[in-house]
C-alpha positions in Angstrom: 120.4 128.7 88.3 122.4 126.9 85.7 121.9 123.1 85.7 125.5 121.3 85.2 123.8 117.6 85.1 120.7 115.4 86.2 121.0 112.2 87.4 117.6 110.2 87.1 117.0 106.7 88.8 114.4 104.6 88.0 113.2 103.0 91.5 111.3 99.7 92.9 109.9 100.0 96.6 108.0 96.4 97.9 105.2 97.7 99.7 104.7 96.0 103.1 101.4 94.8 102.0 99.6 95.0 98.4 98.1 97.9 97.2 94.6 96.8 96.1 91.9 99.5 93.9 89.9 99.4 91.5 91.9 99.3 88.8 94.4 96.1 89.9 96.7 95.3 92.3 100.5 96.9 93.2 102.7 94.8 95.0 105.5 97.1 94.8 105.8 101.2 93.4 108.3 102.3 90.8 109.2 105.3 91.0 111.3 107.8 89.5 113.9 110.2 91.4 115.7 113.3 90.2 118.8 115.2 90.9 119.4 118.4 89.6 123.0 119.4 90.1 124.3 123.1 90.4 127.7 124.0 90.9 128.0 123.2 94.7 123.8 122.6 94.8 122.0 120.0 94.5 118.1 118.8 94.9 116.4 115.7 94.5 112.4 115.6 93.5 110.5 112.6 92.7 107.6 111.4 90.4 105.6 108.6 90.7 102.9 107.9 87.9 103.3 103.9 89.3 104.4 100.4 86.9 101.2 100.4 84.6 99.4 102.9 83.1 96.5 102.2 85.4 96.2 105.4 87.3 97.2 107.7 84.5 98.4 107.3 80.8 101.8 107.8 82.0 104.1 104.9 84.0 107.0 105.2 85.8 109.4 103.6 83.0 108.2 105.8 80.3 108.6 108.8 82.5 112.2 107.7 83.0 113.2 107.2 79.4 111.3 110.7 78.6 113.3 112.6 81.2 116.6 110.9 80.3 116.1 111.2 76.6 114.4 114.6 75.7 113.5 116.3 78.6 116.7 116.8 80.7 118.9 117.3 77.1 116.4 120.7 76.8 117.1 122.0 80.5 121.3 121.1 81.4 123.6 123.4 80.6 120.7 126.1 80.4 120.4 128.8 82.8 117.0 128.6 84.3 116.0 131.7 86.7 112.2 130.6 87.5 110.3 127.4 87.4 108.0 128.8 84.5 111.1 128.8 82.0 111.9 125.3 83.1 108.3 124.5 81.8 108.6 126.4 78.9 111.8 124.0 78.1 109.3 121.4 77.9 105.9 122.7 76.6 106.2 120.8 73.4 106.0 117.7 74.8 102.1 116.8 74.9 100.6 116.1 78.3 103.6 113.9 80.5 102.7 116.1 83.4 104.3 113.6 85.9 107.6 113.5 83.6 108.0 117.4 84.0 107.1 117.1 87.1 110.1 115.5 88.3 112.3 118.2 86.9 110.2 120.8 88.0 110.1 119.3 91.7 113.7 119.5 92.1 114.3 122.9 90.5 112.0 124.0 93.4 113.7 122.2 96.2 116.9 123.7 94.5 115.4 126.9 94.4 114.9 127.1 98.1 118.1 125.1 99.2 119.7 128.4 97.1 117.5 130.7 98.7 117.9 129.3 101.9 114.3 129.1 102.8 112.3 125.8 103.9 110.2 125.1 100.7 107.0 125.6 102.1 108.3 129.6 102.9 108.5 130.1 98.9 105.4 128.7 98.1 103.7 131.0 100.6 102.6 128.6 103.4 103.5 129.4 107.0 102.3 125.8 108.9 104.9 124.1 111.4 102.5 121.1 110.6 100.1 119.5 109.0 97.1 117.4 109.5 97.3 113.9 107.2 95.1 110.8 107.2 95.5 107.4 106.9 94.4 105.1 103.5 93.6 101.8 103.3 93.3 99.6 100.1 91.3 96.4 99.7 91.8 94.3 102.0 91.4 90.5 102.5 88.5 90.7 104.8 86.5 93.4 106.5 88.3 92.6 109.7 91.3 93.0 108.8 89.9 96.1 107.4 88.2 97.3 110.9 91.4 96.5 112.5 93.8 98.6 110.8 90.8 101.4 110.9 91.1 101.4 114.9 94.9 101.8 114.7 94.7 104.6 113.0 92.4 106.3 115.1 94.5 105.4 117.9 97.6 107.0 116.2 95.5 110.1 116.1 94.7 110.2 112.3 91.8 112.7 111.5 90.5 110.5 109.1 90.5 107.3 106.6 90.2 107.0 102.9 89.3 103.5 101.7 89.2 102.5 98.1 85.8 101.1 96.7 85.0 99.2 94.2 82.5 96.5 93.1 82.4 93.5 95.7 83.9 96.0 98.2 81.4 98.4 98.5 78.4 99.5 100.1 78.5 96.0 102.6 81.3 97.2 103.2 80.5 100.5 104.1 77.9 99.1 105.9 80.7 97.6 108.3 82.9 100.3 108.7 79.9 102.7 109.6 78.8 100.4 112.1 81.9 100.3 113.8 82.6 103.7 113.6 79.4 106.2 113.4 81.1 109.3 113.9 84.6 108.9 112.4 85.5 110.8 109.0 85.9 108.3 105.9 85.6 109.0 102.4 85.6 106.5 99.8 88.1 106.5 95.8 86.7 104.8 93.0 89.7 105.3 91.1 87.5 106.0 88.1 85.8 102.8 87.9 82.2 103.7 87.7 79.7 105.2 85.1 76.3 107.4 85.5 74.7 104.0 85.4 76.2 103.3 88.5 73.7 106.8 89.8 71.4 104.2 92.0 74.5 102.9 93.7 76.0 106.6 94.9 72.2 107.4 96.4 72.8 104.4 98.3 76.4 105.7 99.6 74.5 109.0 100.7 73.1 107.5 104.2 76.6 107.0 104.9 77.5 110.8 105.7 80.9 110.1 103.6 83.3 113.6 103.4 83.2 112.7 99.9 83.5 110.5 97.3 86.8 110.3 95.3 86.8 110.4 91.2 83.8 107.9 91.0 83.6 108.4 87.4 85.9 108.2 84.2 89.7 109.7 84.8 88.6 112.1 82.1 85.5 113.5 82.9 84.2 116.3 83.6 80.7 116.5 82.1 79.5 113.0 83.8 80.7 113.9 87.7 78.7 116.8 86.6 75.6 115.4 86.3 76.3 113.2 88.9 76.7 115.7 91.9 73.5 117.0 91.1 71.8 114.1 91.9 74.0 112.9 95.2 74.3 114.6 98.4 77.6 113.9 99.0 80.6 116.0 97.8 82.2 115.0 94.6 86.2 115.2 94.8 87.8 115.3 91.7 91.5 113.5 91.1 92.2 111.8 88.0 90.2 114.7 86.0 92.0 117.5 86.9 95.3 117.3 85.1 96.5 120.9 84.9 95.1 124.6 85.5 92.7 124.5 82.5 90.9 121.0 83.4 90.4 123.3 87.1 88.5 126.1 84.7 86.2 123.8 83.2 85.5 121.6 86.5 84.8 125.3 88.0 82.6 125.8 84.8 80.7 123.0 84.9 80.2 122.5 88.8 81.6 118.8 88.4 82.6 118.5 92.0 83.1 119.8 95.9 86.5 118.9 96.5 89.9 118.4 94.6 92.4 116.3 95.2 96.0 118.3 94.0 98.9 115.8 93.5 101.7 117.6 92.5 103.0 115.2 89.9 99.6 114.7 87.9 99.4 118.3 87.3 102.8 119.0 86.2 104.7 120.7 89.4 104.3 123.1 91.8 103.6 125.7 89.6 100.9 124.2 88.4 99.6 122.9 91.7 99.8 126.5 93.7 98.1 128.2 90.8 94.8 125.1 91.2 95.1 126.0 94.7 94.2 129.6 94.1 91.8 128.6 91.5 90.0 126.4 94.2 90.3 129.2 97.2 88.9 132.1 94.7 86.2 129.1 93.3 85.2 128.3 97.3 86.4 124.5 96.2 88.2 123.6 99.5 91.2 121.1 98.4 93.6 118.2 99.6 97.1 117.1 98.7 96.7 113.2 97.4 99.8 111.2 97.1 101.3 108.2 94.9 103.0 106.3 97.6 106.2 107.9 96.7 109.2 107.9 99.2 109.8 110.2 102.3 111.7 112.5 99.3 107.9 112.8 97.2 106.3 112.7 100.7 108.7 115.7 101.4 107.0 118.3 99.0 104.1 117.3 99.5 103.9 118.4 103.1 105.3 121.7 102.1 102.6 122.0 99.5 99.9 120.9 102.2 101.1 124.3 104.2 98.8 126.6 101.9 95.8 127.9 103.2 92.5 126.1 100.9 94.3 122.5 101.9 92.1 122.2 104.6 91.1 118.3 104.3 94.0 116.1 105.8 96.7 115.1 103.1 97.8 111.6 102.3 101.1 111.8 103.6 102.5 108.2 104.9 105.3 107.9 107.7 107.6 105.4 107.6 106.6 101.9 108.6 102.9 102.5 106.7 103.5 101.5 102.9 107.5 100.3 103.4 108.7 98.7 106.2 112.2 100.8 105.2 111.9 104.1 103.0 114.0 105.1 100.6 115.2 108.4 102.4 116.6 109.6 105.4 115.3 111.2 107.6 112.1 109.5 108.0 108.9 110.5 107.9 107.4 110.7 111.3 104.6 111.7 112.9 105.4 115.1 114.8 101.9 114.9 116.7 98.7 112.7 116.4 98.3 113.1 113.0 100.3 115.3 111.8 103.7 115.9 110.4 106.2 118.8 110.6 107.4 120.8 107.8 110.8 121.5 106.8 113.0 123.5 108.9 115.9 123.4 107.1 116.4 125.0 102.9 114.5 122.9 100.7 113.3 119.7 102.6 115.3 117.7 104.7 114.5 113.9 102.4 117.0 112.6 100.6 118.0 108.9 99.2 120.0 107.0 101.7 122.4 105.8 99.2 122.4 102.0 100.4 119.0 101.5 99.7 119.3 104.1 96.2 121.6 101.2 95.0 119.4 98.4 96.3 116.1 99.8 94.3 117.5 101.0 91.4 116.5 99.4 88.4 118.1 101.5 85.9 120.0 104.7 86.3 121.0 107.7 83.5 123.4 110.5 83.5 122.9 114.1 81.7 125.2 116.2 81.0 126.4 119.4 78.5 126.8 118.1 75.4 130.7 119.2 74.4 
């Protein structure tokens, strides 16, 4: 396909409630959206690497003065017939996986849209639905906590991730166990702990977590490691795995259980699919995390979650969960307790309802041929 422009937004979502981790507080998610344009075609992806470089080196400004600046001048006007030449477009740029990402999101969904062929169909999944769980971020007490736990069991969520960190922790734990023996939680550390923190994860053990989530530096590799060897429960690695090679060496090494894939910290789909298959081959069953990105990030990543080594529920939010209005129409839903349905039209259904587009944007560039 040859791209004639790309239109980038720089977004702000208020979150319903704060979004409280180890690493700080959100209180709203920037985000940035793209649109390819083709001829007739067009395709929208998102990227999400949130305000501050907290989560990731990257932010959500920086990504949206990279794409307008140097990576979109590289791709429009150029013909580009698969997603691995759209990368190649952008290879020189060090690391920035969730810039490229938001180029290489919408050349897929534009890539199916021309194909005519949900997105989930090209990427070799064949799921009318998927399973997704609910997540819930500090909170101001426990209760509140063990409330919102019980209404997502009642909605028919297969399971709860809860952020941990120091002063909501194992008493904490201690709570929600309490309250719920034989309900699946795992815990995300959001890379907040160290191999001195060893004596604390034994602790965690008694728990019967699924896993716990990055406990240890967003870099690491060597240090989760050590530390599975010495904990019973499964190590799932987020942060740490930031494209196909990081996967080798976490293979290598035996640093974790589980992975965590989010399509915008490795770089795309390309890169996403091929961890996938490095997991499946590896017998490292995988999840698709997300970045509280709108119902047009939240799109993809249900058609990702169709493939068969995603066997742990995905963190996939309807509306109503993270913003009390999304950013794109149609909504997510749930299509059962639990789940939500994949796309049943070319591409993905999500796209930016243009009123609230104009009320979130925060800044806005245009990219076209140069004459």
């Amino acid at each position: 396909m040859k791209i004639d422009r790309v239109e980038i937004y720089l977004v702000r979502m208020p979150l319903i409630y704060p979004w409280r981790t180890a690493y700080g507080e959100d209180a709203s998610i920037d985000s940035v959206l793209v649109k390819l344009c083709s001829g007739d075609e067009y395709a929208w992806g998102e990227t999400t690497p949130l305000k501050a470089p907290f989560y990731s080196p990257e932010w959500s400004a920086g990504a949206f003065q990279l794409i307008s600046e140097q990576m979109a001048p590289r791709v429009v006007g150029q013909d580009i017939p698969d997603s691995a030449d759209l990368l190649s477009k952008v290879a020189a740029f060090k690391g920035n996986a969730f810039a490229k990402s938001g180029l290489e999101l919408a050349w897929w969904v534009m890539d199916a849209k021309m194909k005519r062929k949900p997105l989930h169909e090209l990427l070799g999944g064949t799921k009318a639905e998927i399973a997704v769980g609910a997540d819930f971020g500090v909170q101001d007490t426990v209760k509140i906590l063990l409330t919102k736990i019980q209404g997502a069991i009642d909605q028919g969520y297969p399971r709860v991730k809860l952020k941990f960190r120091r002063g909501w922790d194992l008493d904490m734990l201690k709570q929600v166990r309490d309250a719920f023996p034989d309900y699946t939680f795992h815990i995300d550390c959001n890379a907040a702990f160290t191999l001195a923190d060893t004596e604390l994860f034994k602790k965690v053990d008694r728990f019967e977590l699924a896993m716990i989530e990055q406990p240890l530096d967003h870099a690491d590799l060597l240090d989760h490691a050590e530390l599975q060897k010495q904990i019973g429960t499964p190590i799932c690695l987020d942060e740490s795995i930031t494209g196909p090679r990081a996967m080798a060496d976490a293979i290598k090494l035996r640093s974790c259980r589980f992975v965590n894939i989010k399509a915008g910290r490795v770089g795309g789909l390309t890169n996403a699919t091929r961890i996938h298959d490095m997991c499946r081959e590896a017998g490292i069953p995988c999840w698709v995390g997300g970045m509280l990105e709108s119902g047009i990030g939240s799109g993809i990543s249900i058609e990702l979650a169709t493939l068969s080594n995603f066997t742990y529920p995905a963190d996939v939010f309807p509306v109503g969960v993270l913003y009390r209005t999304d950013l794109a129409l149609p909504e997510v839903v749930l299509s059962s307790p639990g789940k939500v349905a994949t796309s049943t039209v070319p591409g993905v259904p999500y796209e930016p309802d243009p009123e609230m587009l104009a009320r979130c944007t925060i800044a806005h560039a245009s990219v076209e041929p140069q004459s």
